[in-house]
Residue, then its C-alpha position, 0 to 999 in steps of 0.5 A: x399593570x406594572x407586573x405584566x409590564x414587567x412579565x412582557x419586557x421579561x419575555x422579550x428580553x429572553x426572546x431576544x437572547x435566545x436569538x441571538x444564542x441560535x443566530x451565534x450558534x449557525x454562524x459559528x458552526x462548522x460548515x466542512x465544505x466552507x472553510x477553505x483550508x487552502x487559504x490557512x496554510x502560514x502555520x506549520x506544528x511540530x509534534x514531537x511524538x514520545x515512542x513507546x518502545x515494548x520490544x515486538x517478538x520475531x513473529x509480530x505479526x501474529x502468523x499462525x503455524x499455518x501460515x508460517x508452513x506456506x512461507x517460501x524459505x525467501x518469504x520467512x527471510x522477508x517476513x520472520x526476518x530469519x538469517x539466508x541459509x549458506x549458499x551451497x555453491x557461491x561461485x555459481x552464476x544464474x541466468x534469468x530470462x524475463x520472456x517476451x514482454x522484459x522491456x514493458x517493465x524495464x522503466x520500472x525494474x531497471x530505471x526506477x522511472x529516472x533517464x539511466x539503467x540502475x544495476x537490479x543487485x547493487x543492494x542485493x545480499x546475492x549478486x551472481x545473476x543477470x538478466x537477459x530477453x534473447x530467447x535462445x535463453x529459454x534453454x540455459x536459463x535458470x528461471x523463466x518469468x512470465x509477466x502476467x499482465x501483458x500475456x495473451x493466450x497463445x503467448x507460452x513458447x513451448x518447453x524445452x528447456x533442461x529439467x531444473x529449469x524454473x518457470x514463474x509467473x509474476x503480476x503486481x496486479x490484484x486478481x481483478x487487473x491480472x491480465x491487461x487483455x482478454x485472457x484466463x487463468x485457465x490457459x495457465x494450469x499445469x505450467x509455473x513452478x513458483x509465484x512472484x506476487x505482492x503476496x507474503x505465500x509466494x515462491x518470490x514475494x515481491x511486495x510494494x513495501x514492508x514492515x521491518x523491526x528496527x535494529x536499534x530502537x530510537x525513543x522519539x521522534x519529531x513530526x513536522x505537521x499541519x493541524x488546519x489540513x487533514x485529509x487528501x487524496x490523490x489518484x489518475x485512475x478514477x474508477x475501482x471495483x471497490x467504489x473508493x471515489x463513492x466512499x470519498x464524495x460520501x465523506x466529503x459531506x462532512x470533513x473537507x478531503x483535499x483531491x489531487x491528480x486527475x481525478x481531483x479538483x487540485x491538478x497540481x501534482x500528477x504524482x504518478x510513478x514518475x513525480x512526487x506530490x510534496x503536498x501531500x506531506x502536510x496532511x495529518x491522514x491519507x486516504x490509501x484507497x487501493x483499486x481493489x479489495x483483495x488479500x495484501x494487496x496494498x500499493x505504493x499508495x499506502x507505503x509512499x503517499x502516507x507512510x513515507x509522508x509521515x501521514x497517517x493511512x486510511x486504508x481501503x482494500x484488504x481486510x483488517x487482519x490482511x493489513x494487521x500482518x503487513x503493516x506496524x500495529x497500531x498505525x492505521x485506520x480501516x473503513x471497514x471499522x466505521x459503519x458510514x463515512x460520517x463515522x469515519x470522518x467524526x473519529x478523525x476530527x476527534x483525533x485532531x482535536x485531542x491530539x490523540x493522532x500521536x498515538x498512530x505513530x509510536x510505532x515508529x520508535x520499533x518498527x521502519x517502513x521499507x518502499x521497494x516498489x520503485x515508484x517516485x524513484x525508489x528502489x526495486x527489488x524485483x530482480x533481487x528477489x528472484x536472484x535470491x530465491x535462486x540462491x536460497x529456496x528449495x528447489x524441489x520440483x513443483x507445479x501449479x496444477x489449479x492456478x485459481x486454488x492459489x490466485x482469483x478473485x473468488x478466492x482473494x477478494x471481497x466486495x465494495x464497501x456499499x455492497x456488503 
């Protein structure tokens, strides 16, 4: 009797440990949506990140001959970071004529979103141009540009200009944004000379930032960063052919992605063109969600709200080999590289928990990230670039026959995430 007396207290004595081992476990699991991070923000980390420093070859990027061959003598200079050419004729003055819709993107270009007029070519290596929208200028300038976005149909003037006379067309738009109202690539065949883009192939390249070796590289550098908040995002524009905003509800399941702006739940920061967001330097990861998922199209989103934060990107948009030659090796994250959000979310706490984090900024002792977008008051290069490929590509006369063979979202872009 006294055995099964014995036996029965056993039992309950495991029983009751058990229990309470499972209580403890549901008690102390994470719960992602639970823990309000918002109320843990009194410590601040400072992570000094050893640089490894394997000098890079010119051509880091990985470019094939290919490639190389599509590069405008301005986009090697950009791009290979080759030496400019001598300028044949230094005394030389050249006139650009923005058609039409040149005051539309004045805010931008020439006032970097501040309250005065900044001069386009005070950082310019090449500073003989100016700029005028008087229209009699459509037969003494030297280039025409035509800003796609705000085109209709029926907006062209008629040509007739002298022969060397350069027309360009300009859109930082992906191929799905590239006209504002109803219109075609169609209307356009047979009439530009050169390209002005974000992409690395145009005649002007004009992209949202770059990646630049360092002249002297450094061996380390120290990071201020908090390690109890580590994901955000922020954007005004709550739609997107890519379904981004779906992505982000997905992933919120199971890691906590603080949202800003008006499509968040934090209205703090507007952070739109004109007002930075501060707080989102404090993250450890951002979601660079572009509109689109197109060829090089990578935004302000990436260049300023990560890697100007010192944040690490999470990129939506181009595929992987597309970010692979704008962007530092080894600095960023790709959904394309994670079957579900959940996935995604798993390898970020993983990264957190085991510091593993640091490795995604040694690129930084070799390389530096350049914003030339004028977003949030830094610098645009538009003007510059097209004064530059004035003074330094060839002008051989050529024409865009087919625009749809050089840009279209047939050609340059790719399915939602959920929808391959």
């Amino acid at each position: 009797m006294a055995v099964v007396i014995s036996q029965r207290k056993w039992f309950i004595l495991l029983a009751t440990a058990t229990t309470t081992t499972i209580l403890l476990m549901l008690i102390n699991k994470p719960n992602f949506q639970a823990i309000d991070y918002h109320e843990q923000r009194s410590t601040l980390f400072l992570e000094k990140i050893t640089l490894k420093n394997e000098k890079p070859g010119k051509n880091w990027r990985g470019l094939t001959e290919t490639e190389i061959s599509k590069l405008s003598v301005l986009g090697r200079i950009l791009y290979l970071e080759e030496e400019p050419p001598q300028i044949a004729d230094p005394k030389r003055n050249y006139q650009i004529f923005v058609w039409k819709y040149g005051k539309t993107i004045e805010n931008r270009h020439l006032k970097q979103y501040g309250n005065q007029f900044v001069n386009p070519f005070s950082d310019c290596p090449v500073q003989n141009c100016h700029i005028t929208y008087n229209e009699t200028a459509l037969k003494t300038a030297d280039i025409v540009i035509f800003h796609m976005h705000r085109m209709k149909p029926g907006d062209l003037p008629k040509r007739t200009s002298h022969e060397s006379q350069i027309w360009a067309f300009l859109t930082d738009e992906s191929p799905h944004h590239t006209f504002l109202s109803a219109n075609n690539l169609t209307n356009y065949n047979g009439v530009f000379n050169w390209s002005m883009t974000y992409r690395m192939d145009a005649d002007i390249p004009v992209p949202y930032g770059r990646t630049i070796l360092r002249k002297t590289p450094i061996e380390q550098d120290s990071i201020l960063k908090r390690r109890d908040v580590l994901v955000a995002i922020m954007g005004s524009n709550c739609g997107g052919t890519n379904k981004r905003w779906e992505y982000v509800k997905e992933l919120q399941k199971h890691i906590v992605v603080d949202t800003y702006g008006g499509c968040g739940s934090i209205k703090t920061c507007p952070g739109h063109f004109k007002k930075d967001c501060p707080q989102l330097g404090e993250y450890l990861f951002y979601l660079s969600f572009e509109n689109s998922n197109c060829d090089e199209y990578v935004t302000e989103k990436l260049w300023w709200n990560a890697f100007e934060k010192n944040s690490i990107p999470i990129v939506m948009g181009a595929p992987v080999a597309s970010y692979r030659k704008l962007l530092p090796p080894h600095s960023f994250l790709h959904v394309e590289d994670y079957a579900r959000p959940k996935d995604l979310a798993q390898h970020i706490l993983y990264l957190n928990k085991t510091g593993k984090f640091r490795n995604y900024h040694k690129w930084k002792g070799d390389f530096e990230v350049l914003n030339e977008h004028a977003y949030f008051q830094s610098k645009s290069y538009h003007y510059c670039r097209v004064c530059e490929a004035l003074n330094y590509n060839q002008k051989h006369k050529k024409v865009y026959q087919d625009l749809s063979q050089f840009w279209g979202i047939t050609r340059d872009c790719y399915p939602a995430w959920n929808a391959r």
